[in-house]
GULO-689905 format. One record per residue: residue number from 1; x, y, z of N, C-alpha, C in turn; residue in one letter. Coordinates in steps of 0.1 Angstrom, whole numbers, plus 2048, in hexadecimal, padded with zeros to 3 digits. Atoms other than C-alpha are relative to their C-alpha. Layout:
<pts>
  resi  n_xx  n_yy  n_zz  ca_xx  ca_yy  ca_zz  c_xx  c_yy  c_zz  resn
   NUM     X     Y     Z      X      Y      Z     X     Y     Z     A
...
</pts>
This chain:
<pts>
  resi  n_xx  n_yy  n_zz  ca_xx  ca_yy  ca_zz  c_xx  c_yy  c_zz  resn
     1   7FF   80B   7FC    919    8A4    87F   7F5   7FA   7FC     X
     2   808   80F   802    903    88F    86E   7F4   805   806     X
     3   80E   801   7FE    8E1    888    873   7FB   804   80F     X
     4   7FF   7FB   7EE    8E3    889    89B   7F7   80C   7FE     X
     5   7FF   7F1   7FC    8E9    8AA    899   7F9   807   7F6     X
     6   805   7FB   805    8DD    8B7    87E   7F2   802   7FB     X
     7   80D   7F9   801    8B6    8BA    882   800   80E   804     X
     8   7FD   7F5   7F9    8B4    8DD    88C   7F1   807   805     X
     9   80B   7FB   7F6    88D    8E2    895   7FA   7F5   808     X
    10   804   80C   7FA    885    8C7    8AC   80A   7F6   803     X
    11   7EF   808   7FF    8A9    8B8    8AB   803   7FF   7F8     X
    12   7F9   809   80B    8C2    8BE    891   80B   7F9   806     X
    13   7F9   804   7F8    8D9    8A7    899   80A   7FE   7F0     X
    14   7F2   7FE   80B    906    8A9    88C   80A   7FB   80B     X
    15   7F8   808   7FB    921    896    899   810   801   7FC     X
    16   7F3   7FE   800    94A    897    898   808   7F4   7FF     X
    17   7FC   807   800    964    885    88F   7FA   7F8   7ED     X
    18   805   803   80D    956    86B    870   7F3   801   7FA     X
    19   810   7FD   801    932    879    874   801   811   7FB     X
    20   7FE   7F7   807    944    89A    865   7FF   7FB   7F5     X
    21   7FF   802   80D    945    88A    847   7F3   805   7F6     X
    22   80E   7FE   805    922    88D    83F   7FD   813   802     X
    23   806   7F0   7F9    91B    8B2    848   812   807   7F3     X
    24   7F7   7F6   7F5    935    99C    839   807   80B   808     X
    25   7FD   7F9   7F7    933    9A6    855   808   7FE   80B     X
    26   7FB   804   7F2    950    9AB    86F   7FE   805   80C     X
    27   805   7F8   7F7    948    9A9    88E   808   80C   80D     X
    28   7FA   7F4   7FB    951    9C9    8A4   803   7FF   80E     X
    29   7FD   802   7F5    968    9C5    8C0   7FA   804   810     X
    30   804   7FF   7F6    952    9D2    8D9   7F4   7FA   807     X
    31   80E   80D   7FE    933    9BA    8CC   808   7F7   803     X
    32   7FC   80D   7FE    949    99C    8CF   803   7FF   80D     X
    33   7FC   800   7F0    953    9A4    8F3   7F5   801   807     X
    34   80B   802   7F8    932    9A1    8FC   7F9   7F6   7FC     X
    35   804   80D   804    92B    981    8E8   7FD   7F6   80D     X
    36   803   809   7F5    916    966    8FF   808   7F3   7FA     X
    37   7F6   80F   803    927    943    8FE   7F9   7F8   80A     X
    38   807   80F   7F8    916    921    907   808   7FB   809     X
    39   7F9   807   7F6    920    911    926   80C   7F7   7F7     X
    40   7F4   806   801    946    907    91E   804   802   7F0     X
    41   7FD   804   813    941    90F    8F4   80A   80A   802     X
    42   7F2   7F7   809    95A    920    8DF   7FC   80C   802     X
    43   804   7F7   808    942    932    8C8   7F3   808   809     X
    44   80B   7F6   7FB    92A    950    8D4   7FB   80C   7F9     X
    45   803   7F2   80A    917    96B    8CB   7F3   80B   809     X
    46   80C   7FA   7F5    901    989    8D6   7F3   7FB   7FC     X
    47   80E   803   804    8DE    97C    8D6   7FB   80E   7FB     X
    48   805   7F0   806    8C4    990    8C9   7F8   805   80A     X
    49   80F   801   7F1    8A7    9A0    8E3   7F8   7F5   801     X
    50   809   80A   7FB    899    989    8F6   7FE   7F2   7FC     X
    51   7FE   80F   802    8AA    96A    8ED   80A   7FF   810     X
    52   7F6   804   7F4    8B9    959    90B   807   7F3   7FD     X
    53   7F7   80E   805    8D5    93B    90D   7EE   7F2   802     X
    54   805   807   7FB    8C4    91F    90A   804   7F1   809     X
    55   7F9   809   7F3    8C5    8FF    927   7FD   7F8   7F2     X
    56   7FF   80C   805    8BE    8E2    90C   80A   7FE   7F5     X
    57   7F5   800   80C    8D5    8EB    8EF   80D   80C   801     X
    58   7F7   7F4   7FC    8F4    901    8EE   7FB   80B   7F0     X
    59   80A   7F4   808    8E5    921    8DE   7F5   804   80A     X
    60   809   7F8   7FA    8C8    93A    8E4   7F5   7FB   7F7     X
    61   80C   803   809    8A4    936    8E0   7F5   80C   808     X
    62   808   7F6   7FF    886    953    8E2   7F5   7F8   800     X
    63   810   804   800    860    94F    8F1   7F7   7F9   7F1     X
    64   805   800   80D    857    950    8CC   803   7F1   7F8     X
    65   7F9   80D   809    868    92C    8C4   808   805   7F4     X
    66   7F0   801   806    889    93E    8B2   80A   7F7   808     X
    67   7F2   800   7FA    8A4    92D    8B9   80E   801   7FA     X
    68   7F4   803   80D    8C9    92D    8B0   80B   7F7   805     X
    69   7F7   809   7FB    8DD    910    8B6   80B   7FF   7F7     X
    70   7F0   804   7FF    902    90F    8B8   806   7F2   801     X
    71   7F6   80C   801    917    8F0    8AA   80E   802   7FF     X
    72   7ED   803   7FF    93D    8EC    8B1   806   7F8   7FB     X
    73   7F7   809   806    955    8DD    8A0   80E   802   7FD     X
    74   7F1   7FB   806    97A    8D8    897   804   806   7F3     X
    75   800   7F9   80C    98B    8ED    881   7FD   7FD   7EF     X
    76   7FC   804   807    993    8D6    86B   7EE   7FA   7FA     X
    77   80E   802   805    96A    8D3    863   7FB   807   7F4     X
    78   808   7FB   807    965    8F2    851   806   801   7F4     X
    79   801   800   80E    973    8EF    82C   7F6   7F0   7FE     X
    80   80A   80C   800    95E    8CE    833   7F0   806   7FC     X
    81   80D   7FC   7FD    940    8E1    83B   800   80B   7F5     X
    82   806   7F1   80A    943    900    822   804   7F4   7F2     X
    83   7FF   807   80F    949    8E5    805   7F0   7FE   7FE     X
    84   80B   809   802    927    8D6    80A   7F3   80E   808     X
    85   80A   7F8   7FC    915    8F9    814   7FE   80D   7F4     X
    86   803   7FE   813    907    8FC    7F2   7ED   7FF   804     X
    87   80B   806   7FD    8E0    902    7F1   7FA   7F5   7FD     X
    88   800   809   805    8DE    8E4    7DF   7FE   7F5   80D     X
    89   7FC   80D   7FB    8EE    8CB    7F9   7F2   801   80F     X
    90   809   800   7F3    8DA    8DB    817   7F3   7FB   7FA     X
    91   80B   805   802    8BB    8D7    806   7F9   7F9   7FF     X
    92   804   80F   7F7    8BC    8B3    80E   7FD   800   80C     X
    93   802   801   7F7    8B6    8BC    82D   7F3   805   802     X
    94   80E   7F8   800    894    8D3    82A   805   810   7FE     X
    95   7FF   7EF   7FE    8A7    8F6    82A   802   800   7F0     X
    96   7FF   7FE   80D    8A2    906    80A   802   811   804     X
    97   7EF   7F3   804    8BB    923    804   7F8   80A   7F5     X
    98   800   7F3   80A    8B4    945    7F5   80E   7FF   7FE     X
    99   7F3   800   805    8D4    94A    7E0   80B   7F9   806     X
   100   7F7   80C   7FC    8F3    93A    7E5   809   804   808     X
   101   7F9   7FE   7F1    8FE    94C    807   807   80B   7FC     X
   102   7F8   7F8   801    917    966    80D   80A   801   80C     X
   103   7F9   7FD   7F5    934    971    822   7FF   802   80D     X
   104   802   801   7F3    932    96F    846   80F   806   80A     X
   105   7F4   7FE   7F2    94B    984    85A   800   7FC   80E     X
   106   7FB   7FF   7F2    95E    978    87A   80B   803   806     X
   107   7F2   7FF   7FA    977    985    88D   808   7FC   804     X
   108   7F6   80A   7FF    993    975    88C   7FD   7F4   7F8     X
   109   800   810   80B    986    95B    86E   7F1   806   7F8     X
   110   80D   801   80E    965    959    855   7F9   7F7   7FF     X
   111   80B   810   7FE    94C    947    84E   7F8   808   7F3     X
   112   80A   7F8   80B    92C    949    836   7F1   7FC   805     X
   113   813   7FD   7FE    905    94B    83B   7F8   7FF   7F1     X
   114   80A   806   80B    8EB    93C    827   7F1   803   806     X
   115   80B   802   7F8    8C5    949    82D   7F7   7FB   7F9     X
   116   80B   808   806    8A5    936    826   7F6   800   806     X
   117   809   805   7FA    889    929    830   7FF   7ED   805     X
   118   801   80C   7FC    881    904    840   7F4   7FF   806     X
   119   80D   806   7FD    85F    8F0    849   802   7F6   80B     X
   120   7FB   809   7F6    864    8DD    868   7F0   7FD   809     X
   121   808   801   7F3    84B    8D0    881   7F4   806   7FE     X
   122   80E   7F9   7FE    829    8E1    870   7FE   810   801     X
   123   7FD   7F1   801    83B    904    871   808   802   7F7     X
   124   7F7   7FB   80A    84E    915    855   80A   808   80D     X
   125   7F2   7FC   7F8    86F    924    861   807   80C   7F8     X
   126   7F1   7FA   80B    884    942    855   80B   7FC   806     X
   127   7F5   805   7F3    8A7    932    85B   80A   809   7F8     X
   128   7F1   7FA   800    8CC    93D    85A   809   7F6   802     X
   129   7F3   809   7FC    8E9    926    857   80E   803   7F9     X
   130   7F5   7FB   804    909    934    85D   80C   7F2   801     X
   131   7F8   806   7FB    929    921    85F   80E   805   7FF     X
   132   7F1   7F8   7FF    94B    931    86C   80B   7F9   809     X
   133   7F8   808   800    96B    92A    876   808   811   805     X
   134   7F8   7FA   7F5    981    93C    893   809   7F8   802     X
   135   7F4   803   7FA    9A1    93C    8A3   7FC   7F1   80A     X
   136   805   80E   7F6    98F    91B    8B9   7FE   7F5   7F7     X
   137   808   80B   806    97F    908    8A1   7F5   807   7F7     X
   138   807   7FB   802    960    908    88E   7F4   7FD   805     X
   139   80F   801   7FA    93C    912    890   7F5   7FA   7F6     X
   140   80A   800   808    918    907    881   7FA   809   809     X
   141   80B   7FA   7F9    8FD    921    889   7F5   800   7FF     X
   142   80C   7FF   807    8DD    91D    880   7F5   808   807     X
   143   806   7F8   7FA    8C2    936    888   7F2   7FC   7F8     X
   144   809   805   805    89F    92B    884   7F3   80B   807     X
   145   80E   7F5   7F7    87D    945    88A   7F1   7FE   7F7     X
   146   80E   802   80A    85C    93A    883   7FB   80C   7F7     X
   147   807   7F7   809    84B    94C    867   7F5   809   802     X
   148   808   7F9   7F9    82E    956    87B   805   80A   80B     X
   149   7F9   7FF   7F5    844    964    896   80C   80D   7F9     X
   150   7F6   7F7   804    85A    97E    87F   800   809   805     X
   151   800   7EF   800    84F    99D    88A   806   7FC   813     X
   152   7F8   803   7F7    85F    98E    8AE   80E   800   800     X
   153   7F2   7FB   7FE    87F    98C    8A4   801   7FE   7EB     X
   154   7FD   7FC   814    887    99A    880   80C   7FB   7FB     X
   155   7F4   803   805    8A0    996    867   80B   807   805     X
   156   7F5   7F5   7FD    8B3    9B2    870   807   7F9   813     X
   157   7F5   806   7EE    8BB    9A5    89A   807   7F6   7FD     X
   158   7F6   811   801    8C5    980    88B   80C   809   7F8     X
   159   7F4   7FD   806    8DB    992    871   80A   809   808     X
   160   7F9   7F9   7F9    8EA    9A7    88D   808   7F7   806     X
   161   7F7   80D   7EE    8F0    98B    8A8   809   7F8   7F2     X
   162   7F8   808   809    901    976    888   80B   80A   7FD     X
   163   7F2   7F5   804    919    998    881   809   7FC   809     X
   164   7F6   805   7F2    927    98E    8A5   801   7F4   805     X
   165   7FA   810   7FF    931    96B    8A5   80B   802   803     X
   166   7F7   800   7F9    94C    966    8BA   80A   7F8   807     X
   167   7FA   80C   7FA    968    94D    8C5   808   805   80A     X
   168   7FB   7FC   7F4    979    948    8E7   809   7EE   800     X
   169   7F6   80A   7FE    98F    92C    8F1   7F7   7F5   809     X
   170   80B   809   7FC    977    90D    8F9   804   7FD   811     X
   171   7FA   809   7ED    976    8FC    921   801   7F2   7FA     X
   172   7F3   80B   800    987    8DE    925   7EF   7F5   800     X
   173   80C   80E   801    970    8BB    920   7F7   7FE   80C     X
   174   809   7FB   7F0    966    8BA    946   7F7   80B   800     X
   175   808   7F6   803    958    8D9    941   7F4   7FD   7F7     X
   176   80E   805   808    941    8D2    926   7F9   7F7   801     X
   177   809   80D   7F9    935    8B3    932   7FE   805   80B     X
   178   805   7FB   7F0    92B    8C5    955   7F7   807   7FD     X
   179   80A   7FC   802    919    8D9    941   7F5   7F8   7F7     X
   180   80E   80A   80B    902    8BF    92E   7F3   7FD   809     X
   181   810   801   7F7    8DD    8BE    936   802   7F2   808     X
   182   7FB   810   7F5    8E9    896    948   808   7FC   802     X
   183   7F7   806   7F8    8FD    883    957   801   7F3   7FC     X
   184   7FC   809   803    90B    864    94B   805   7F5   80C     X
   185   7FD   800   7F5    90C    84C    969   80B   7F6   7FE     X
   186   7F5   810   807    91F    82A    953   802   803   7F5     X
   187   7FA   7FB   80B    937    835    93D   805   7ED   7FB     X
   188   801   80E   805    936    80C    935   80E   800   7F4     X
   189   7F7   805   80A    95D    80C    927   807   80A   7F4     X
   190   7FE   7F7   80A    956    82A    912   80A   80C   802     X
   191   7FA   7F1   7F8    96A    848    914   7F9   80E   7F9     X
   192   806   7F3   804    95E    86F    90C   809   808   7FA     X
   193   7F5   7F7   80D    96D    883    8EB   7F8   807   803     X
   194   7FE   7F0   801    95C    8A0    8EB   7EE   802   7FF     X
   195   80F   7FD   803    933    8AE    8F2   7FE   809   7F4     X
   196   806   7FD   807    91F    8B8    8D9   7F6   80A   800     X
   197   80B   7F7   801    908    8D7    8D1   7FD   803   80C     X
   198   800   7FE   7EF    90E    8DA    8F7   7F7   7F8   807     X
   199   809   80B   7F9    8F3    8C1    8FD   7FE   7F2   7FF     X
   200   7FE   80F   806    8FF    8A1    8EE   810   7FD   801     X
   201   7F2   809   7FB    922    889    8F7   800   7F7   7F6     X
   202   801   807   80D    932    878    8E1   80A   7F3   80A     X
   203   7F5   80B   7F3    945    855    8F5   806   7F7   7EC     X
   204   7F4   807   806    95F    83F    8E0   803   7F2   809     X
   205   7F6   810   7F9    971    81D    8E8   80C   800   7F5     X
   206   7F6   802   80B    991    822    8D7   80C   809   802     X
   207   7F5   7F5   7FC    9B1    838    8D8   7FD   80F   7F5     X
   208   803   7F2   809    9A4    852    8BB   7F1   806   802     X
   209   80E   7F1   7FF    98E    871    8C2   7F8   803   7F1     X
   210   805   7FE   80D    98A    871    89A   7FD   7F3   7F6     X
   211   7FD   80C   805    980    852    88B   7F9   7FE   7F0     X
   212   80A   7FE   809    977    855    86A   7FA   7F9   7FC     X
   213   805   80C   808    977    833    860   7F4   7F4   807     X
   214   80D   809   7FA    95D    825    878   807   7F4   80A     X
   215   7FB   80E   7FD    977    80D    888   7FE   801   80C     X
   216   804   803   7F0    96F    815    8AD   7F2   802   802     X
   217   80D   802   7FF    94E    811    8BA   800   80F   80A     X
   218   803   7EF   801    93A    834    8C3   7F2   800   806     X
   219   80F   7FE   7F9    920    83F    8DC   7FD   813   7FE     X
   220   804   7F3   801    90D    85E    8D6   7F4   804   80A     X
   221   810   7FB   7F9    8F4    86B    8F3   7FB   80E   801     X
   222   806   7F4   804    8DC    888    8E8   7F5   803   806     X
   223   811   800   7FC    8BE    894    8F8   7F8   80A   7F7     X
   224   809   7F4   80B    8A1    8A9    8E0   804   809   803     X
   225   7FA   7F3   7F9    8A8    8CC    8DC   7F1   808   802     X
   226   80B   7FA   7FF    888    8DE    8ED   7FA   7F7   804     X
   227   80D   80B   7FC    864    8CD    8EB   802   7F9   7F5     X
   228   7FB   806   80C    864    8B0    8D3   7F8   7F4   805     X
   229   80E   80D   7FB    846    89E    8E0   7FC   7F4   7F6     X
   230   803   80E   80B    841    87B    8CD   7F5   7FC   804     X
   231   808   807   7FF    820    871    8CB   7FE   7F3   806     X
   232   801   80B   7FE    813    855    8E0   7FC   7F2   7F9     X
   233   806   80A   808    816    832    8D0   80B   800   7F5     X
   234   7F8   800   80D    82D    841    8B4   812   7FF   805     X
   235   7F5   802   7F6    84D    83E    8C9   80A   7F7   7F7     X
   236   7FA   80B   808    857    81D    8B4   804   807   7F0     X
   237   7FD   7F8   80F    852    832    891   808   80A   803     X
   238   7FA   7F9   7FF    864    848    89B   810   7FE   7FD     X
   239   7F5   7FF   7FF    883    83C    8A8   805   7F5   7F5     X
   240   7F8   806   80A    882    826    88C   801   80A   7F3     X
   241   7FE   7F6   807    883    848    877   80C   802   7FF     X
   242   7F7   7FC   7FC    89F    852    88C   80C   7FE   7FB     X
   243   7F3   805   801    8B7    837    885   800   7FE   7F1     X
   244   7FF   800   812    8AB    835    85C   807   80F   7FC     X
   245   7FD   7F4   805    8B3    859    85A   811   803   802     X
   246   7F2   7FF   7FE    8D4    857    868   80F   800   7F9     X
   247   7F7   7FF   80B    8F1    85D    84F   808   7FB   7FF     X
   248   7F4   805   7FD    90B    84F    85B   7FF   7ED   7FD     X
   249   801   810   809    8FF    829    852   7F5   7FC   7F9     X
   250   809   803   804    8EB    81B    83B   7FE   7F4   7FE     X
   251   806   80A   802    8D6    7FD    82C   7FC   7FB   80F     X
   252   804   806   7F4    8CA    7FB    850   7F5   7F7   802     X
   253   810   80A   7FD    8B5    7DD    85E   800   7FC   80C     X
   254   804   7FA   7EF    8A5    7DF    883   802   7EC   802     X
   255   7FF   80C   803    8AC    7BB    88C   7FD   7FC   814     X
   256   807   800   7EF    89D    7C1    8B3   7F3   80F   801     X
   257   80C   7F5   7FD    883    7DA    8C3   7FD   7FE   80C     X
   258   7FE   7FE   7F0    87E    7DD    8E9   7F9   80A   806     X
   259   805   7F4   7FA    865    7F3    8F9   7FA   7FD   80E     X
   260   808   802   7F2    85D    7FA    91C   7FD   809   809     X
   261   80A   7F4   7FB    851    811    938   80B   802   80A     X
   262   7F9   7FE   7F6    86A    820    951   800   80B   807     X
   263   801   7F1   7F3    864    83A    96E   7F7   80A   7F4     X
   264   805   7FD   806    848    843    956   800   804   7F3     X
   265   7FE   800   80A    85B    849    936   800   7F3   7F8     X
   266   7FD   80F   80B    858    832    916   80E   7FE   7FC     X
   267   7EE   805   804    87C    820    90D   7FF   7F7   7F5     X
   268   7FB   807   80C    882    816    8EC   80B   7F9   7FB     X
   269   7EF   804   803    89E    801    8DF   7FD   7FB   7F6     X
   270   7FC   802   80E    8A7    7F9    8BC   80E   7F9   7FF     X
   271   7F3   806   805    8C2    7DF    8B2   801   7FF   7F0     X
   272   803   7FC   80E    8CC    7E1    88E   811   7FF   7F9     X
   273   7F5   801   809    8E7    7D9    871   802   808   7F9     X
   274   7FF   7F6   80D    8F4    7F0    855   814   7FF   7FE     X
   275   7F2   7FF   803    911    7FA    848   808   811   7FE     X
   276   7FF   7F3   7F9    926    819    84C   7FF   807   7F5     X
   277   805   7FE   810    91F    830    830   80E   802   7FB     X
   278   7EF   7FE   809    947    83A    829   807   7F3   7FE     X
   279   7FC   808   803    954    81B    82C   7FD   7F3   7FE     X
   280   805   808   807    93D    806    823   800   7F3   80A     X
   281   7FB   80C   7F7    945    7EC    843   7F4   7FE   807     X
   282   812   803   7F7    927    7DA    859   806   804   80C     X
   283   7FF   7F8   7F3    922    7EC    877   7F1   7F9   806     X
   284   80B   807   7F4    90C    7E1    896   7FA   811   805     X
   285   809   7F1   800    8F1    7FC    89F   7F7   7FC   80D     X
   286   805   7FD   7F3    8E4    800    8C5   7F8   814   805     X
   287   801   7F4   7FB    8CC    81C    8CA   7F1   800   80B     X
   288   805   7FE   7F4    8B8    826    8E9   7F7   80D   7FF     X
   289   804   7F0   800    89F    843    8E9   7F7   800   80D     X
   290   80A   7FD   7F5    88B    84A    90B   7F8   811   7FC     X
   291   809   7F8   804    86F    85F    904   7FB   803   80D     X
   292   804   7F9   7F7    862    875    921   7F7   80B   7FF     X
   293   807   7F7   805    845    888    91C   805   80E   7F2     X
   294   7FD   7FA   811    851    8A8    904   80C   800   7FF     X
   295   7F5   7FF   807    872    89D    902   807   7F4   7FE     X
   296   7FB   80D   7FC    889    87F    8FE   80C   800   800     X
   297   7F4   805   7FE    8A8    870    8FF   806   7F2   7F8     X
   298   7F8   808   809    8BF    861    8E7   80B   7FA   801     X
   299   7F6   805   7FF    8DC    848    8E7   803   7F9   7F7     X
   300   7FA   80B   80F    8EC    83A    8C8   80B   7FD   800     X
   301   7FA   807   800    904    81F    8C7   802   7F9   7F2     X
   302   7FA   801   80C    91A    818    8AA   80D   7F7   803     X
   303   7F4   80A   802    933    7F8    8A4   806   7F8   7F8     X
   304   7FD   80E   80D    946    7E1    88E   7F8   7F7   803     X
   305   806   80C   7FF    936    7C5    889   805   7F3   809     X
   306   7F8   80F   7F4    94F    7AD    89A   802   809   808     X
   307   801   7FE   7F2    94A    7C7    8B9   7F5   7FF   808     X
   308   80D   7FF   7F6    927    7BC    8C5   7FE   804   80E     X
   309   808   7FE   7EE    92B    7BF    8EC   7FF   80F   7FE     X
   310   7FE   7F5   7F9    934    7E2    8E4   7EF   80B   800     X
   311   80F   7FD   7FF    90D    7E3    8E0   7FA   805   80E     X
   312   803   802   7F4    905    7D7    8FF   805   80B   80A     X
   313   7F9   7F3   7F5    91A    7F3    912   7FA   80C   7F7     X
   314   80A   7F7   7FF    90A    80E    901   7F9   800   805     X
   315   80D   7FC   7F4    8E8    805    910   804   7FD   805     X
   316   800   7FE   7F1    8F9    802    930   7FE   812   800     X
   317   800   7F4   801    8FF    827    925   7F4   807   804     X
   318   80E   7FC   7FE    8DE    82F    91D   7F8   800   80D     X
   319   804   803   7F6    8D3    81D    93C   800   809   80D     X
   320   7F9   7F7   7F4    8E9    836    954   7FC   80F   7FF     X
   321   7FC   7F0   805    8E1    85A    940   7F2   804   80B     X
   322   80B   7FB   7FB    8CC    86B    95A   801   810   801     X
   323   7FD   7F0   805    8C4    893    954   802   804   811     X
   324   7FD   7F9   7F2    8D2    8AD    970   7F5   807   806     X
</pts>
């Protein structure tokens, strides 16, 4: 899912629907029956010692800052996703690929694994990025363990807990939105297709769950995955990082800025033009970030150009998202 989703140490952030665009070993029926599963997900697996689920992302994460986060998606994602998981294409991202992956057994489907290294945040990373595809749907996995921090959890436990990846028959939309770190209090019009990485919602205004072409306007609310503390002051560079890095539109230009102070946290807002990157059409750009000591919170608003108000009801969005 796109940029969102796809930071993976500090927030990768990946998205569904037209924000897909952008983006062996089998395992043994007795490990897979013991696979953990994120509140309401599909995809699971046995952790390794001494990782536990984690509450900010759906996935596990260890004392040591491993984590391994689980992305979900429709089936119809992964010849998408195994076209473009080439070390090459990732390597736009910062992961750089020892060889060019291998087989990935799952029971009941396949997948493949790519390992490497990644530089994120001031720490080197050994990572893992699988992506498979079950009787449900599919998965991204990515498994990240600082370099300093190996002899905590080795190669050998990650390559175990990845032999037992595992799919089950997802919970129903209610369900996964019940489990999202907030609560949404003004759904401002919008309606709700389907959460994200277990800790991000994706809202719509329109009759299709899949839109490839950009033609319905699109709310995304994410909160950081972990600590993701932004320096005081830099708040503005940031989130105007945020929305340049974003894949899904380009030639962007910020054409507002809005900052202020609320029940202690700083509130950023960003208004902004571009264009969508597939089809080339002007799109209206509303994004919202509340920053809260080490963590924050994201809302990104996406429109046709002749749907301005559908701005304005996003940050009502943003305005309502309070954590449980």
């Amino acid at each position: 899912m796109a940029s969102f989703l796809r930071r993976a140490a500090g927030g990768p952030i990946l998205a569904v629907g037209r924000l897909l665009a952008v983006l062996g070993l089998l395992a043994q029926p007795a490990l897979a029956a013991e696979a953990v599963f994120p509140a309401a997900g599909s995809v699971g697996l046995v952790p390794p010692p001494g990782m536990t689920p984690s509450k900010g992302f759906a996935g596990f994460e260890h004392r040591s800052g491993a984590s391994i986060l689980i992305t979900e998606m429709p089936a119809e994602a992964y010849g998408q996703l195994v076209e473009r998981f080439t070390p090459e294409t990732l390597r736009a991202t910062g992961f750089e690929a020892r060889g060019s992956g291998t087989a990935l057994g799952v029971a009941g489907g396949e997948g493949r694994v790519l390992r490497g290294s990644q530089a994120a945040n001031g720490l080197t990373y050994a990572k893992w990025v699988a992506v498979v595809r079950g009787a449900s749907g599919t998965g991204l996995i990515t498994v990240q363990v600082p370099e300093a921090e190996r002899g905590q959890m080795p190669n050998e436990a990650v390559e175990a807990a990845l032999s037992t990846i595992a799919f089950r028959a997802p919970g129903s939309l209610a369900d996964q939105i019940a489990a999202l770190p907030f609560t949404v209090g003004d759904l401002a019009g919008f309606r709700p297709v389907r959460a994200l990485m277990g800790n991000a919602l994706m809202l719509t205004d329109g009759p299709k769950d899949i839109d490839p072409d950009g033609a319905q306007p699109l709310v995304v609310v994410a909160p950081s995955m972990g600590r993701a503390a932004v320096p005081e002051g830099q708040e503005g560079a940031f989130a105007r990082k945020a929305l340049a890095t974003f894949r899904e539109i380009k030639d962007v230009t910020v054409t507002d800025e809005d900052r202020a102070t609320r029940d202690g946290a700083v509130v950023l807002r960003l208004r902004a033009t571009g264009l969508d990157t597939r089809s080339g059409r002007p799109v209206a750009v509303a994004q919202v970030i509340r920053f809260d000591g080490s963590s924050y919170l994201r809302v990104l608003g996406l429109a046709p150009a002749d749907r301005p108000e559908a701005l304005a009801r996003a940050e009502r969005v943003a305005a309502s998202v309070a954590p449980r």
